[in-house]
N, C-alpha and C positions, 0 to 999 in steps of 0.2 A: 531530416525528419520527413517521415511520410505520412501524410494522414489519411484518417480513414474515416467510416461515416458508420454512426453509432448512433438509432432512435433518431434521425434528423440532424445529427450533430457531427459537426467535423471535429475529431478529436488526432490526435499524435501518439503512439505509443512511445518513451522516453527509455532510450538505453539504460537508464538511471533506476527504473523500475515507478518512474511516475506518467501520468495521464498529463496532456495538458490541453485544455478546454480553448483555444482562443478564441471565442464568440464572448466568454468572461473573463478573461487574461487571468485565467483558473488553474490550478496545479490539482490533483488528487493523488495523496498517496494511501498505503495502506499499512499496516504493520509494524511500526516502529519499534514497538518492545523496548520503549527507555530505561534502563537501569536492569534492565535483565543480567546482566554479569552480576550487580550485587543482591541480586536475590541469590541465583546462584551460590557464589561468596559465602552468604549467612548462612548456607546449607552444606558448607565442607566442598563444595566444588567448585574452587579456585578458577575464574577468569580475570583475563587484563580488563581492570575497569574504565575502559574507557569508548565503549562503545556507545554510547549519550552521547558525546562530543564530538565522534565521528560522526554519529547520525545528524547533528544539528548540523557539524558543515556540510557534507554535501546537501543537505536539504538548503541550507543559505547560496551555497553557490549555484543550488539549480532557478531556485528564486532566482536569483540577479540573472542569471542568464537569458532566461522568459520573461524577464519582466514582470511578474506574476502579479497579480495585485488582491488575489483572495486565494485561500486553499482551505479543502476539507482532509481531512484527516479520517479513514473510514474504520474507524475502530482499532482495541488494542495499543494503543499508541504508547501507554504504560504495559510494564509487563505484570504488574499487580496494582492493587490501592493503594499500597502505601510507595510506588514507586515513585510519585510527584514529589512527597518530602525526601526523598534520598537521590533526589540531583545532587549534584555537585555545586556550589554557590556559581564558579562559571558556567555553568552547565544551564543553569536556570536564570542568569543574566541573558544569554543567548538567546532559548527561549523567547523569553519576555520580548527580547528586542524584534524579534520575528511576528509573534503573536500583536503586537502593537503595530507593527507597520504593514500588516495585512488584515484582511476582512476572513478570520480565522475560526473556521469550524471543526469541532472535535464532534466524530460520530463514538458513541460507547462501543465498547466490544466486549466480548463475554472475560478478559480479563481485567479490564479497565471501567467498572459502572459506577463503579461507586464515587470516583474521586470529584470533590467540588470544587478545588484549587489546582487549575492545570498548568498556571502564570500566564493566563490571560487566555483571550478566546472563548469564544460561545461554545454550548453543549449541546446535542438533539442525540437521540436514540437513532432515529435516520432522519431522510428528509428526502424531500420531491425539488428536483431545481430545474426549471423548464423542460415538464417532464421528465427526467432520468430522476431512480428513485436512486438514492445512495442510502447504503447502511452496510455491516460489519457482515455479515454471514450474508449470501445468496439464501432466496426462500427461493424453494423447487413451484410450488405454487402459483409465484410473483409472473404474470405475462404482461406487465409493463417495462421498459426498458430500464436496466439492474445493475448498479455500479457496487462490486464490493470486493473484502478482500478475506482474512480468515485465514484460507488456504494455503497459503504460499508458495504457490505452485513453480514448479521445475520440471523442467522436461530432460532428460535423457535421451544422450544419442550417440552411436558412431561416428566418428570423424578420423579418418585415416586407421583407422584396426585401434582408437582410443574413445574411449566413455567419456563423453563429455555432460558436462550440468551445465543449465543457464537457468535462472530465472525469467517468467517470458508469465505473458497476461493468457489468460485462459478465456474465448471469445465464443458467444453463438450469438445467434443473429436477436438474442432478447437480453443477454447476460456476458456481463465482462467481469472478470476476478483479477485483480489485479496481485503481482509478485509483492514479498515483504520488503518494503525499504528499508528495514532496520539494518544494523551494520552486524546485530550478532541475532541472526535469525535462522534458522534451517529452512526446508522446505517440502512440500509435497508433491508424489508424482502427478504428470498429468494425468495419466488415466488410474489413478489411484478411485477404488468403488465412492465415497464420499465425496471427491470431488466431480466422476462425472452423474452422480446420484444429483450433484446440488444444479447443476448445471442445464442436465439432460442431452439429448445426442445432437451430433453435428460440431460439435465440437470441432476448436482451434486452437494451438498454441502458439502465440504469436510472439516472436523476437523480432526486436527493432536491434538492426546493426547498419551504422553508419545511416547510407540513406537510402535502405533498404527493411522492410516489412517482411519477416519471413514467414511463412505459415506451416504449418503442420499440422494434418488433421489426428484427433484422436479417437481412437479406438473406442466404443462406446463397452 
């Protein structure tokens, strides 16, 4: 891992598609989209349901890895309101056990406002954590340092005469977007008009591989 420095803060971009704060032994991810296959599903378009259970593991094993001892979650984390009652009983065991042994914030996102029963964990629309505002969409407005996610950004690129996609955090020197953790989530390009609208110029897409930071500017 390489860290970087973001608003005063050493931060690490995580292969994994997560932030990890160690000033708070903090994780931040973005986009989870639980139970998005059986929305899906109920809609005649047939996916393997089990992208919930993929998304908790590796969010438990990156946990254990870091050691993490608090995590925010920046919106979307459901892919609808009613997708909290439509875990899987293990699915929401998992959960739980996660949600209880960490200091667990859910930020809303424009698909997930409404639900009161997350299985545990605190709720805020966004929040301000020593300095750095976190919340679910980038506001273009915001000139305080801006953790969020929404987008799901992916960059596109050549590699040997082949098109290659990675998910990778999208960075300027006021705002960071983070990739979708989810296990069944698509993505946005980086210089897609919306995303460098939300962003603004100077842009970066940043891929963490091995133990190396890679940067790539984007095109405003």
């Amino acid at each position: 891992m390489v860290p970087f420095s973001f608003g005063g803060h050493a931060l690490y971009a995580l292969p994994e598609g997560a932030l990890l704060w160690p000033a708070r032994r903090a994780l931040l991810v973005a986009d989870l989209h639980f139970e998005k296959a059986s929305w899906y599903a109920a809609r005649g378009q047939m996916l393997p349901p089990y992208d919930s259970l993929a998304t908790l593991a590796d969010l438990a094993r990156l946990v254990q890895a870091t050691g993490a001892e608090e995590l925010w979650c920046l919106g979307d984390s459901f892919h609808d309101s009613d997708g909290c009652e439509r875990l899987p009983p293990e699915a929401q065991i998992r959960l739980r056990a996660l949600t209880e042994g960490l200091r667990w914030t859910w930020i809303t996102g424009n698909h997930d406002p409404d639900i009161k029963d997350r299985c545990g964990g605190e709720t805020a629309d966004e929040a301000e954590v020593d300095g750095l505002i976190l919340r679910h969409e980038a506001d273009p407005a915001e000139t305080r340092p801006e953790l969020s996610g929404h987008f799901h950004p992916k960059l596109r690129i050549h590699v040997r005469g082949k098109k290659v996609a990675r998910r990778c955090f999208v960075a300027t020197a006021r705002k960071i977007v983070l990739p979708a953790f989810g296990a069944l989530t698509g993505g946005l390009d980086v210089d897609h008009p919306a995303l460098t609208k939300a962003v603004g110029r100077g842009a970066e897409a940043l891929v963490p591989v091995e133990q190396r930071l890679l940067r790539f500017p984007i095109a405003a």
